[in-house]
C-alpha positions in Angstrom: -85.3 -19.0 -98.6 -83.4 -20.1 -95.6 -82.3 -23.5 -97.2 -81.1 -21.5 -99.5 -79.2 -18.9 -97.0 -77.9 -21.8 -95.3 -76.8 -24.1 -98.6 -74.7 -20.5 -99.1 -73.6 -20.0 -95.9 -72.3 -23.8 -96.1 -70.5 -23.2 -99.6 -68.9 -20.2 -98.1 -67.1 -21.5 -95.0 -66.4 -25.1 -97.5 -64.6 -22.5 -99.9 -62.8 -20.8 -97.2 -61.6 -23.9 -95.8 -60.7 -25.2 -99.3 -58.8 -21.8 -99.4 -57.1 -22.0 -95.8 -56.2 -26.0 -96.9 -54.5 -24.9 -100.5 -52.5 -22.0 -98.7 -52.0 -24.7 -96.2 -50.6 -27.3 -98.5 -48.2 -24.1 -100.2 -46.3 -23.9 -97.2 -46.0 -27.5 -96.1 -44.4 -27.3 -99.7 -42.3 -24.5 -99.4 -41.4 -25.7 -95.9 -40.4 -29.3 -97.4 -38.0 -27.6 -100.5 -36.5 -25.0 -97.9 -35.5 -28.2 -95.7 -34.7 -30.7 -98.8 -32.2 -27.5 -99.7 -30.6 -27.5 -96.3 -30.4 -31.2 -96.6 -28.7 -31.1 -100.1 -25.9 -28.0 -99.0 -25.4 -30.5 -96.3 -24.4 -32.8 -98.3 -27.2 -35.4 -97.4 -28.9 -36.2 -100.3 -30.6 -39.3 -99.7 -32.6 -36.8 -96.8 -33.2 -34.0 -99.6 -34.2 -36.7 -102.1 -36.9 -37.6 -99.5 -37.9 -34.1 -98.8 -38.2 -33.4 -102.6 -40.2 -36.2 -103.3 -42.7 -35.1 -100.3 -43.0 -31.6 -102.0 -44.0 -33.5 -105.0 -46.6 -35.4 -103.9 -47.9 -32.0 -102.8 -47.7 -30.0 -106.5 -45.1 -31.4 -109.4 -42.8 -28.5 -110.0 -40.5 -28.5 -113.0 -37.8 -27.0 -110.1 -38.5 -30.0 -108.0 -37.7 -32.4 -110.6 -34.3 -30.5 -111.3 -33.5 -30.7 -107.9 -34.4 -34.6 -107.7 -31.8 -35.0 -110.6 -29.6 -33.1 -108.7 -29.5 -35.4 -105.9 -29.5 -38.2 -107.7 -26.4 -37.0 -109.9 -24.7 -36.7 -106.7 -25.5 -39.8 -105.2 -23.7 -41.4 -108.5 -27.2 -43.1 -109.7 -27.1 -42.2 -113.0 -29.8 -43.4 -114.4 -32.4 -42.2 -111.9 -30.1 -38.3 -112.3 -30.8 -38.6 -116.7 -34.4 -39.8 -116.0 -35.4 -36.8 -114.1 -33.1 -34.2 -115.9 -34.6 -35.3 -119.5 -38.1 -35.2 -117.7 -37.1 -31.2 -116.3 -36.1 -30.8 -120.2 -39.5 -32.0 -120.6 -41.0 -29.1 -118.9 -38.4 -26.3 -119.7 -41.3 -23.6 -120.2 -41.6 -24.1 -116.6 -38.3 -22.9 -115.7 -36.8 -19.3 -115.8 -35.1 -18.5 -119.2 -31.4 -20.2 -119.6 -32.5 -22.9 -117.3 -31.9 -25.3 -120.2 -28.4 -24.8 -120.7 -27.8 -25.6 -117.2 -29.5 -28.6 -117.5 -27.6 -29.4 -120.5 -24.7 -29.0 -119.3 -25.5 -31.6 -116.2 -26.6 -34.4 -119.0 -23.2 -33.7 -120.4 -21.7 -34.5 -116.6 -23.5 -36.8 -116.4 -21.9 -39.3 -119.4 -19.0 -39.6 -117.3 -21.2 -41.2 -114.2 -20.5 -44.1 -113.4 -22.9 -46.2 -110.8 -21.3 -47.7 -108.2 -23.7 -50.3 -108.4 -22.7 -50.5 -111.6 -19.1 -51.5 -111.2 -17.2 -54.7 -111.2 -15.4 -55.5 -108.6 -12.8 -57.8 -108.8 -12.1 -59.9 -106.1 -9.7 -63.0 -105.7 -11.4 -66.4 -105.1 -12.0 -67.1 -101.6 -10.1 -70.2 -100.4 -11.9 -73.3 -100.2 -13.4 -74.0 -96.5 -10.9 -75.7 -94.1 -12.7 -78.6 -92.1 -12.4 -78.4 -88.6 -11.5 -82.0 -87.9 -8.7 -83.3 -90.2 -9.8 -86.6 -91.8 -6.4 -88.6 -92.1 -5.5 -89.4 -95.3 -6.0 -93.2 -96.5 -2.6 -95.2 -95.7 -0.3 -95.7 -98.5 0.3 -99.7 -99.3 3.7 -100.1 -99.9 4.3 -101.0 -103.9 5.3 -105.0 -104.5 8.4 -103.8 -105.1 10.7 -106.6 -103.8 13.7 -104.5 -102.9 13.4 -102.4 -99.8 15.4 -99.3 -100.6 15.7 -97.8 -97.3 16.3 -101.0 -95.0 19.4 -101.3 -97.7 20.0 -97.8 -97.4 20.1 -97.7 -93.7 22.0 -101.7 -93.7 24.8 -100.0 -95.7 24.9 -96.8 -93.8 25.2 -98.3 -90.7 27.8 -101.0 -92.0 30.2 -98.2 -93.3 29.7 -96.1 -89.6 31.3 -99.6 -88.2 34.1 -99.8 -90.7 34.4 -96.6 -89.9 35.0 -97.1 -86.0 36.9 -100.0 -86.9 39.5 -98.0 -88.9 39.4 -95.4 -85.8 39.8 -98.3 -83.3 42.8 -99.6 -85.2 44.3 -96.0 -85.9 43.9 -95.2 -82.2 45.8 -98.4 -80.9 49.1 -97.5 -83.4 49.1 -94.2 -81.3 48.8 -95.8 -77.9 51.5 -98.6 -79.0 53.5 -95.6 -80.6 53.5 -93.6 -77.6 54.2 -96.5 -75.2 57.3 -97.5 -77.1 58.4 -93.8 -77.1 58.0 -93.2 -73.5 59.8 -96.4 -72.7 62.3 -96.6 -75.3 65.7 -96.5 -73.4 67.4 -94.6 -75.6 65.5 -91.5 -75.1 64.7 -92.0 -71.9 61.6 -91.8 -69.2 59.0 -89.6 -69.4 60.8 -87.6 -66.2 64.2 -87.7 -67.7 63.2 -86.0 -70.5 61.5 -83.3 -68.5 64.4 -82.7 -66.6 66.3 -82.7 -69.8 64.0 -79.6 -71.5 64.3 -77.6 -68.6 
């Protein structure tokens, strides 16, 4: 008789615990969704999607899932947002009456998503890697070529630059002789006498 009062006794406080550890786990739950909501108003969605997935773990809600979409909708990851939308759709029973049409109208959003990770970007092609230390080009060889261009080139240049001077030189000396004659030519006088003359 008292293995048996004590075998009850033991189920007793093992059911209240059981109890006190359920009602436990209901508000570590509730706690987690009433944070994951904050988080989501917020705006930071990667923290709810963390939150949501800890409520979970703790009892799979058809609400939970919704709100998992949700996040995921808003993150732009489309895929993961229709996976857990279709799997709320899944479980509509779950969910107060006219919560399909909502969800219905978020997989119609939703074809408009479009991943960012999804996306091609088009970039233009990076330039090719400049060496730090030149390497100098191979000389040229000159072609067999058996006229030299350039020593012509610069030959004749420099020939016509002294025919050039030459002509000058010449023109310059008429002048001189030209002016000599004039400012000793007797009939018009000196240089001073015609000075004297102007004024």
């Amino acid at each position: 008789m008292k293995l048996t009062l004590s075998l009850s006794a033991l189920l007793l406080v093992a059911a209240v615990a059981l109890q006190g550890f359920a009602q436990e786990s209901e508000k570590s739950r509730d706690q987690l969704i009433a944070e994951a909501l904050r988080a989501y108003n917020e705006g930071n969605y990667d923290k709810a999607l963390d939150l949501y997935f800890e409520a979970k773990v703790i009892e799979d809600l058809a609400e939970i899932d919704y709100s998992i979409a949700r996040c995921y909708h808003n993150l732009q990851k489309c895929e993961q947002a229709r996976k857990f939308y279709e799997k709320t759709m899944s479980r509509i029973d779950e969910l107060p009456e006219g919560f399909d049409l909502r969800v219905q109208k978020q997989l119609v959003e939703l074809e408009s998503c479009v991943d960012p990770e999804d996306t091609v970007v088009v970039t233009q092609p990076e330039p090719p890697p400049v060496d730090p230390q030149p390497v100098d080009p191979e000389p040229e060889l000159p072609e067999e070529s058996s006229i030299d261009w350039l020593s012509i080139g610069i030959m004749g240049g420099g020939a016509a630059i002294a025919i050039a001077g030459l002509g000058v030189d010449l023109g310059s000396q008429g002048l001189i002789d030209d002016h000599k004659k004039y400012s000793s030519d007797i009939s018009t006088g000196s240089n001073d006498e015609r000075r004297t003359k102007v004024a």
